[in-house]
C-alpha positions, 0 to 999 in steps of 0.5 A: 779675209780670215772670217769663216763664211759659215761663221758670218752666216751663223751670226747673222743667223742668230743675231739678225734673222733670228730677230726677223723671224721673232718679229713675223711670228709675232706681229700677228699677235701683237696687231690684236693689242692695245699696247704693242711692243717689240724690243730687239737687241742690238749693241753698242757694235751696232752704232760704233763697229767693232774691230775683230768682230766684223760679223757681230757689228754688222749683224748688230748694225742691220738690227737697228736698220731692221728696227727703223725699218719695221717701226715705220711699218707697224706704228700705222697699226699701233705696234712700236718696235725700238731696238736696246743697245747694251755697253758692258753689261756686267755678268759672265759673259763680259767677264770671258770676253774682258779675259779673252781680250786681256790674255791677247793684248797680254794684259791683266783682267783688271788692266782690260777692264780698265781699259774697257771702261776708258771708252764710257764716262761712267765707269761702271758695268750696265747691270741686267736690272737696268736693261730690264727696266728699260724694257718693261718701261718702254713695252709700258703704256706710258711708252705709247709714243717711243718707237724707232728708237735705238736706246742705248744702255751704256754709260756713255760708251763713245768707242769700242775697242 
C-alpha cells in the first residue's frame, strides 16, 4: 500500500518494457543473421521475490516470462533469446544498496554483507567479468542450441533478503 504508482510504472518502464522495445527493434536485424541472440537481464528478484522491492521483482519476474516467451517465438527462425540472472555483482552499486540496507536494519556495512552472503554457498561477489563472459558465450556459435534460458550468475543464491 506505500508503493507510489508512478514508481511502479517507471519500473516497469525501464526494467520490462524497456527490454520489449530493445527486442522489437532488434529482431528485424537479427532474423538476417546466421547467429541470433538476445540476452535480457533480469535478476535473482526474478526467481526469489524481493521484500520491500515489489516493483523490481515483478518487473524482474515478467522478464524471465517475456524471455520464454519470445524464445518459443523466435527459435523457429534462429534467434535464441535467454535472460541473465545477476546475485550480487560486485561494484558501487551493490556497495550503496548493502549501505542502504545496513543503515535500516541499524547494522554495519561489513555485518550486511555478511548477511547477504549467508543466502549464497559461494561467498563471493559475482564480478562483471564474469557476467560478460557469460554473455559472449552464449551470443557465440557454440551456444546454437541454449535459448529459453534463465541463467543464473549468483553463487548459488537460495534466498534474498
Amino acid at each position: 500500500e506505500e508503493i507510489n504508482p508512478e514508481d511502479w510504472d517507471r519500473c516497469l518502464a525501464i526494467d520490462l518494457t524497456g527490454q520489449f522495445n530493445c527486442a522489437r527493434l532488434a529482431v528485424p536485424h537479427l532474423r538476417q543473421s546466421k547467429n541470433a541472440s538476445i540476452m535480457n537481464v533480469s535478476s535473482q528478484a526474478g526467481e526469489h521475490g524481493f521484500p520491500m522491492r515489489s516493483p523490481y521483482a515483478a518487473a524482474k519476474w515478467g522478464v524471465i516470462g517475456f524471455t520464454k516467451s519470445i524464445a518459443m517465438e523466435l527459435g523457429p527462425v534462429g534467434i535464441r533469446v535467454n535472460a541473465l540472472l545477476p546475485g550480487i555483482v560486485a561494484g558501487d552499486r551493490q556497495r550503496r544498496v548493502l549501505e542502504a540496507k545496513a543503515q535500516v536494519r541499524g547494522v554495519s556495512f561489513k555485518e550486511m554483507e555478511a548477511i547477504a552472503f549467508s543466502y549464497t554457498s559461494i561467498k563471493d561477489y559475482v564480478t562483471p567479468e564474469q557476467l560478460a563472459d557469460l554473455v559472449v558465450f552464449t551470443a557465440s556459435p557454440r551456444a546454437r542450441t541454449i535459448s529459453g534460458q534463465s541463467l543464473s550468475v549468483c553463487g548459488d543464491t537460495n534466498m534474498l533478503s
